[in-house]
Backbone as numpy.savetxt, mean C-alpha at the origin, in Angstrom:
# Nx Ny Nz CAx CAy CAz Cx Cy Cz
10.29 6.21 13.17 9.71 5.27 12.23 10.82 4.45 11.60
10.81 3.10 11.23 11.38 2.47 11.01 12.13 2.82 9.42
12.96 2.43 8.59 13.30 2.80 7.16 12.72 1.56 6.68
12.16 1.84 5.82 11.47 0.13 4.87 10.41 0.95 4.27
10.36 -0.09 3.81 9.40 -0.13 2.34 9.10 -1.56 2.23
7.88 -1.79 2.41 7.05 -3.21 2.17 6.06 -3.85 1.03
5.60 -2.84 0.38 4.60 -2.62 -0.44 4.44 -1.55 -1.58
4.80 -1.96 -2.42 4.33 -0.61 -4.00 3.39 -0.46 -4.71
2.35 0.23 -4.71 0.91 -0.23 -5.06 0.98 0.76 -6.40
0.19 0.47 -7.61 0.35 1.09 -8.71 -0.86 1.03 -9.11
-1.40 2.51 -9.23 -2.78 2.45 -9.72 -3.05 2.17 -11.24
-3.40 1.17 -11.63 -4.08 1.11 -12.73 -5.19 1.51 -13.49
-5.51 1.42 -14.70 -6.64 1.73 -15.70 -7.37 0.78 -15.22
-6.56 -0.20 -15.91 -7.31 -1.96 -16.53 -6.86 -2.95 -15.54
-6.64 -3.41 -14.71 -6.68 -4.43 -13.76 -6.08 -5.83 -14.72
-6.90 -6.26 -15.16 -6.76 -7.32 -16.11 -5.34 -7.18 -17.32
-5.66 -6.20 -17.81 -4.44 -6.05 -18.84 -3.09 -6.23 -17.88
-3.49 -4.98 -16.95 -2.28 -4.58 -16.00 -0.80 -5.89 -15.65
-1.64 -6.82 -14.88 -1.91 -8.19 -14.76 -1.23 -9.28 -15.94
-2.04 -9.44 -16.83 -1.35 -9.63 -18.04 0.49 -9.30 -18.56
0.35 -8.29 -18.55 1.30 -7.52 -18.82 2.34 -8.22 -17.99
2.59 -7.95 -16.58 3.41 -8.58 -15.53 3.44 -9.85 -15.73
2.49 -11.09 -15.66 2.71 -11.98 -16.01 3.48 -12.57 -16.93
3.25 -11.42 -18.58 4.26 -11.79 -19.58 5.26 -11.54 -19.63
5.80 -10.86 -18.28 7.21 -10.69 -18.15 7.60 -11.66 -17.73
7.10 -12.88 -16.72 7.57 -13.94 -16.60 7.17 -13.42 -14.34
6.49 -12.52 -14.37 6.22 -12.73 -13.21 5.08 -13.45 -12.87
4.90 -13.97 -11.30 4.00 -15.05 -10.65 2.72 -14.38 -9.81
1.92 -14.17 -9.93 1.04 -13.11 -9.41 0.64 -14.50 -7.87
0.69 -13.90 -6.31 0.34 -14.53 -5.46 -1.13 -15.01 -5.31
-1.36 -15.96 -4.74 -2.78 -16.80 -4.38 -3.11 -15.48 -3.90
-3.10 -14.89 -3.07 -3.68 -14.02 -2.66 -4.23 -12.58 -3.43
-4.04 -12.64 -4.74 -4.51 -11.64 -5.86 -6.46 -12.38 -5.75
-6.94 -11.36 -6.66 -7.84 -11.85 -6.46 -8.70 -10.75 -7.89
-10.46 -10.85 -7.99 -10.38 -9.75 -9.10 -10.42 -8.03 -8.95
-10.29 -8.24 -7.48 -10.01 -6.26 -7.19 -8.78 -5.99 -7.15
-7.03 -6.73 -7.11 -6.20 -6.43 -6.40 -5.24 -7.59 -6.63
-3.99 -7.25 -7.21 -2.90 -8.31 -7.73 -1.95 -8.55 -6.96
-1.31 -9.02 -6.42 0.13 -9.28 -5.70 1.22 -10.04 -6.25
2.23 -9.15 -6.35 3.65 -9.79 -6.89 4.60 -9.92 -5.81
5.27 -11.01 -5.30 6.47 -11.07 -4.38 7.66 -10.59 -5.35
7.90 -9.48 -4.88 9.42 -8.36 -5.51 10.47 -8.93 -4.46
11.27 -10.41 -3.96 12.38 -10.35 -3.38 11.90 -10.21 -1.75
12.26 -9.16 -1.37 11.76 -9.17 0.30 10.36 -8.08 0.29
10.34 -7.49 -0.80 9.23 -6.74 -1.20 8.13 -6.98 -2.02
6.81 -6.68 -2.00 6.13 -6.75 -2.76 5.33 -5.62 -3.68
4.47 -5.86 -4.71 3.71 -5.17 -5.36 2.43 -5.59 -5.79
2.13 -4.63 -5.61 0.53 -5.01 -6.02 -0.31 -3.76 -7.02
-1.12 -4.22 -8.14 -1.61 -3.82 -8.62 -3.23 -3.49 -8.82
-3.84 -2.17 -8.52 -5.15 -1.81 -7.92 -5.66 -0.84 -8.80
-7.22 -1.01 -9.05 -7.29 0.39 -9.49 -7.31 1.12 -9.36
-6.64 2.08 -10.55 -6.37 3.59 -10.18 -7.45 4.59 -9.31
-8.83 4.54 -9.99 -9.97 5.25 -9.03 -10.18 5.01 -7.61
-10.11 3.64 -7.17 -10.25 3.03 -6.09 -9.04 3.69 -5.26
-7.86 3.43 -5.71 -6.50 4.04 -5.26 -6.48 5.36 -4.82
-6.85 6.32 -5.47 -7.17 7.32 -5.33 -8.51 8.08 -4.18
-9.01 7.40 -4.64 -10.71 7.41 -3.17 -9.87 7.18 -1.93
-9.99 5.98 -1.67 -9.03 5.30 -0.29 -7.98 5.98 -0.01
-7.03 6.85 -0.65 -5.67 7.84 0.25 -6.31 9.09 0.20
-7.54 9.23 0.00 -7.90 10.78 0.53 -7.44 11.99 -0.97
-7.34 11.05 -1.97 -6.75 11.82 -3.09 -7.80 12.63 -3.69
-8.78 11.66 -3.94 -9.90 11.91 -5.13 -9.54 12.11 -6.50
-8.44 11.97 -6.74 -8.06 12.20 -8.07 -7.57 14.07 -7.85
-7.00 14.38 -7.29 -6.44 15.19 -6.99 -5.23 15.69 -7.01
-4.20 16.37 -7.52 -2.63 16.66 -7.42 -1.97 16.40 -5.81
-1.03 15.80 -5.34 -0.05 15.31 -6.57 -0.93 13.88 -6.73
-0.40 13.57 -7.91 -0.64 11.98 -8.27 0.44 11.35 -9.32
1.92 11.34 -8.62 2.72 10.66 -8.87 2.51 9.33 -9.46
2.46 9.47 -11.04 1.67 7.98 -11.49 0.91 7.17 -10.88
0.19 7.72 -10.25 -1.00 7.01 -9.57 -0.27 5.35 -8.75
0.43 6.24 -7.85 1.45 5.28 -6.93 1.51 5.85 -5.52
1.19 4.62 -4.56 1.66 4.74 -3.21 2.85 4.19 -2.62
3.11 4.52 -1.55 4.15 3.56 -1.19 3.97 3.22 0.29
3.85 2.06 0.48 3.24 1.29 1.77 4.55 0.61 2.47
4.22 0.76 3.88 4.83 0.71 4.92 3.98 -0.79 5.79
4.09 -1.86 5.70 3.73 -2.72 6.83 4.09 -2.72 8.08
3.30 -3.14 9.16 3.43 -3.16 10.63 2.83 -4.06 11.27
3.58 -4.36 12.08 3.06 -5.86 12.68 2.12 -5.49 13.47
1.72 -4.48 14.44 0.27 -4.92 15.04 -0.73 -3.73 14.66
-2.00 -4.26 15.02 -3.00 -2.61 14.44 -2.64 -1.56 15.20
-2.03 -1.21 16.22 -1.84 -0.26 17.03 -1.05 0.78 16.46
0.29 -0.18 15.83 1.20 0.41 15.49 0.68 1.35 14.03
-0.72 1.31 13.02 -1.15 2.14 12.19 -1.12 3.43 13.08
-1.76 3.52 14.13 -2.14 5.55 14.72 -1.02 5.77 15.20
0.00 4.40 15.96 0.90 5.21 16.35 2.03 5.43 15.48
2.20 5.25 14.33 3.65 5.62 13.41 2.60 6.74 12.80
1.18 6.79 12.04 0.60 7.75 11.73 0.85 9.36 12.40
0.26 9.22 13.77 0.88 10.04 14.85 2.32 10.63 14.58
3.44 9.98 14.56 4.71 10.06 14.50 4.61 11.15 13.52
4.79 10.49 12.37 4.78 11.13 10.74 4.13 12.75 10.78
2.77 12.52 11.41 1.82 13.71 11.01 2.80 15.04 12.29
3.15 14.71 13.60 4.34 15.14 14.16 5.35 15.70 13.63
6.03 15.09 12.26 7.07 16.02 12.23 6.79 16.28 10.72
5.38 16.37 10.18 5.10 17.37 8.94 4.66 17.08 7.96
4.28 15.45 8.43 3.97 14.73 7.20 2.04 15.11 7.19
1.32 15.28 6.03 -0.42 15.55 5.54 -1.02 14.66 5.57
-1.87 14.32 6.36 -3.05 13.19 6.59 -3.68 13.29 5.30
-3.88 12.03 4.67 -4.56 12.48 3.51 -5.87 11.20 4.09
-5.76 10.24 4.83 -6.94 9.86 5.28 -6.79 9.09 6.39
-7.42 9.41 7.67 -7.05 8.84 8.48 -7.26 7.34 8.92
-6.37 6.77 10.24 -7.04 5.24 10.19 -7.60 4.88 10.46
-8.16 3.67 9.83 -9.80 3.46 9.83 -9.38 1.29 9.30
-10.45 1.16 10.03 -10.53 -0.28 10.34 -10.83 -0.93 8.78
-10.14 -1.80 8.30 -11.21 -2.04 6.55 -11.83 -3.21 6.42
-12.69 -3.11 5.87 -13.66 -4.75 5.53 -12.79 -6.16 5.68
-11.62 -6.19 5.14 -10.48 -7.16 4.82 -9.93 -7.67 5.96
-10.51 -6.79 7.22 -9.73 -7.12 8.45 -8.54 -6.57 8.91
-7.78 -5.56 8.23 -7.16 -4.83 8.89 -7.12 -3.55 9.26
-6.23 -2.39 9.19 -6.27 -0.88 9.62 -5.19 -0.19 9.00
-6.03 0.68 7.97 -4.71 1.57 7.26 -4.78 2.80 7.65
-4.49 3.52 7.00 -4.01 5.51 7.30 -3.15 5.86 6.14
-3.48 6.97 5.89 -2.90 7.61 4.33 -2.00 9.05 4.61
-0.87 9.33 4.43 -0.59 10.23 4.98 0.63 10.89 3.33
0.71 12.01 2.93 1.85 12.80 2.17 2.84 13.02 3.02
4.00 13.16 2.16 5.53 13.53 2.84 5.70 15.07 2.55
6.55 15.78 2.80 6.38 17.01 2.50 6.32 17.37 0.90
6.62 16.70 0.14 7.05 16.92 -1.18 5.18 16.58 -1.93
4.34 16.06 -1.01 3.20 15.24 -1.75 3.06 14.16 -2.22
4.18 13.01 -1.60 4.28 11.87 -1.99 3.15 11.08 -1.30
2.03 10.48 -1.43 0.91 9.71 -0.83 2.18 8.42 -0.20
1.77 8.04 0.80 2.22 6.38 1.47 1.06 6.25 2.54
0.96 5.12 2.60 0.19 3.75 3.55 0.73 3.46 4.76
-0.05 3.45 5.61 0.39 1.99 6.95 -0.95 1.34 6.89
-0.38 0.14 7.17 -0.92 -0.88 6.97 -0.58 -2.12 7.89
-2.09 -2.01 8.78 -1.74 -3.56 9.90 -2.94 -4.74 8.24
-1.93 -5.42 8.02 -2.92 -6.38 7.83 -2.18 -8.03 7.92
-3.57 -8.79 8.90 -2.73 -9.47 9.60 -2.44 -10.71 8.93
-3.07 -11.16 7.22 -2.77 -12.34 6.63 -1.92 -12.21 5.45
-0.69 -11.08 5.99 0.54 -10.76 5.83 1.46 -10.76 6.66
1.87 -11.99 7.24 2.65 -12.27 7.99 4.04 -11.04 7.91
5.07 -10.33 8.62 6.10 -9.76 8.41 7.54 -10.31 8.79
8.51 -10.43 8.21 9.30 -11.27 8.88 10.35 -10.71 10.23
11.87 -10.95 10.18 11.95 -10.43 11.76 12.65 -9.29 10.70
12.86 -9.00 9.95 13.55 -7.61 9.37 12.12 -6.61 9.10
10.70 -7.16 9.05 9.92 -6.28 8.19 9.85 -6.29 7.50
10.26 -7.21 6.34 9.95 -7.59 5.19 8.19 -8.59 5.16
7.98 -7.98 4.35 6.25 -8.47 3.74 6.72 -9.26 2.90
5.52 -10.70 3.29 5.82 -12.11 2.71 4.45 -12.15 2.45
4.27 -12.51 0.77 2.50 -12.59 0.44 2.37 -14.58 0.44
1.20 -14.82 0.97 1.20 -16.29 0.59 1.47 -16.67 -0.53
């Protein structure tokens, strides 16, 4: 599996406040935020802000231990294939399916998987996230 990190998703309460908040730091939330789901360009990385319940449902958590401040950490990949097959990889040498991949409304294909420690992370084909030639995630 590749080393990167593309995506930091932070489960929130309040969406709106959340939002707020970042903004008054002087950050630019991307066109591509919307009212379920925020996006910040972090440099070659991004973040995005989701709610916490929702966050939790979708990685197979349920609100369940661990829940490391209600935080994932997402991995982008350039084609859908590559979700089962780095999934595959991971679950290979020990890493916990916490939900497997599955096609989403939005048009792409994620998979939820823990590290040995219980850290939740993402793969994620989604394709109106272009990646660049390092793997860096570029939000419109």
């Amino acid at each position: 599996m590749e080393q990167r990190l593309s995506l930091v998703t932070l489960g929130v309460r309040d969406l709106a406040r959340s939002r707020a908040f970042y903004e008054s730091l002087g950050w630019h939330a991307s066109s591509a935020s919307c009212d379920q789901v925020c996006f910040f360009q972090t440099g070659s990385m991004a973040m995005a802000l989701y709610p916490l319940e929702r966050l939790l449902e979708e990685s197979g958590q349920s609100g369940t231990a661990p829940q490391p401040g209600g935080v994932t950490l997402g991995i982008n990949v350039i084609t859908q294939a590559e979700v089962d097959r780095e999934l595959a990889l991971v679950l290979e040498k020990g890493g916990t399916l916490l939900h497997p991949a599955t096609d989403t409304p939005w048009g792409g294909r994620t998979a939820y998987f823990a590290d040995p420690d219980g850290h939740p992370w993402e793969i994620t084909w989604a394709p109106m996230f272009p990646l660049g030639a390092q793997g860096e995630l570029y939000l419109p």
